[in-house]
C-alpha positions as CSV (number, residue, x, y, z in Angstrom):
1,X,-18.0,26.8,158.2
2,X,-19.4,26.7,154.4
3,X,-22.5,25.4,153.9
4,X,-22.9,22.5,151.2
5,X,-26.5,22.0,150.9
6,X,-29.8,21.8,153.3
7,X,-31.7,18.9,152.9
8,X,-34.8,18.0,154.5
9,X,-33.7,19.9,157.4
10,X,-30.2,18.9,157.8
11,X,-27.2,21.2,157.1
12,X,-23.7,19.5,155.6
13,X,-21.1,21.9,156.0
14,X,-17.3,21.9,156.5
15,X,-15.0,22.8,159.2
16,X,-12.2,24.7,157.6
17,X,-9.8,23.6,160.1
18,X,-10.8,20.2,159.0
19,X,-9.0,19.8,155.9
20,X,-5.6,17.7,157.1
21,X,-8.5,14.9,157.7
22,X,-9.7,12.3,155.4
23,X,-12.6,13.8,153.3
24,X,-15.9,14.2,155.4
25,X,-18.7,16.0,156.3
26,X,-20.4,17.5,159.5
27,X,-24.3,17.7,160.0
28,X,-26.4,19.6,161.8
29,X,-30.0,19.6,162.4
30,X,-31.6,21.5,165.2
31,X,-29.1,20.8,168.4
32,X,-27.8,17.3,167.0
33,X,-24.9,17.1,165.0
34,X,-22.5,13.9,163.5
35,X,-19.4,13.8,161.3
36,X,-19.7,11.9,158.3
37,X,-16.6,10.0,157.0
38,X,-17.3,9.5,153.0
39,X,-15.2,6.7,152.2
40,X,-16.7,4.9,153.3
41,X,-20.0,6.5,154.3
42,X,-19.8,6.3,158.3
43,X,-20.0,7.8,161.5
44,X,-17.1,9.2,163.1
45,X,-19.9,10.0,165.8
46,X,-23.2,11.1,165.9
47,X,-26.1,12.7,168.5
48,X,-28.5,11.1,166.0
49,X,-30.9,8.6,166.4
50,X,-30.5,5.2,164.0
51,X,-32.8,6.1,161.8
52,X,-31.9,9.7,161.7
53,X,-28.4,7.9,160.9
54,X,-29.5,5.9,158.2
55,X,-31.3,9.1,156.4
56,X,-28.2,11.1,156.8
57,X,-25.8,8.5,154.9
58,X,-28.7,8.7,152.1
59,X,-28.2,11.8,151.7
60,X,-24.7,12.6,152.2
61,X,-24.8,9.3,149.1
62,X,-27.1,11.3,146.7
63,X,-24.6,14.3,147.3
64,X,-21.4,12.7,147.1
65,X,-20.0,14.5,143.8
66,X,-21.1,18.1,145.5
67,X,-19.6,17.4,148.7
68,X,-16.2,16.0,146.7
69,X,-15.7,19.2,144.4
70,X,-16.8,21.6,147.5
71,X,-14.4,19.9,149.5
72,X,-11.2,20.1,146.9
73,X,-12.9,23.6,145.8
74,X,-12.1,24.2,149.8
75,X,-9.6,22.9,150.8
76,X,-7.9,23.0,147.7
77,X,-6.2,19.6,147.7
């Protein structure tokens, strides 16, 4: 499960099994944990509160290029 980046406690990572799905990201913070669809930016679920919801698609915005060349760095596709 690479890592992409920690921000303000949250981990975005991949699941390497993950990569015959559209492009997306998982977080994790403490026991909670969503998968983020980036295209565009929503939930495919989520153990996050709204606002904990509406932080996370912040931040998986001001990261989109990162998570993009991690994921075709990945994935390779």
């Amino acid at each position: 499960m690479p890592t992409i980046v920690h921000v303000k406690g949250y981990r975005l990572f991949f699941v390497s099994f993950d990569g015959s799905e559209p492009m997306h990201v998982h977080v994790r913070k403490e026991s909670r944990a969503a998968k983020v669809w980036l295209t565009p930016p929503s939930f495919a679920w989520s153990d996050f509160s709204a606002h904990e919801n509406r932080e996370i698609v912040r931040i998986v915005k001001d990261h989109e290029a990162l998570i993009r060349n991690k994921w075709h760095e990945h994935f390779g596709h």
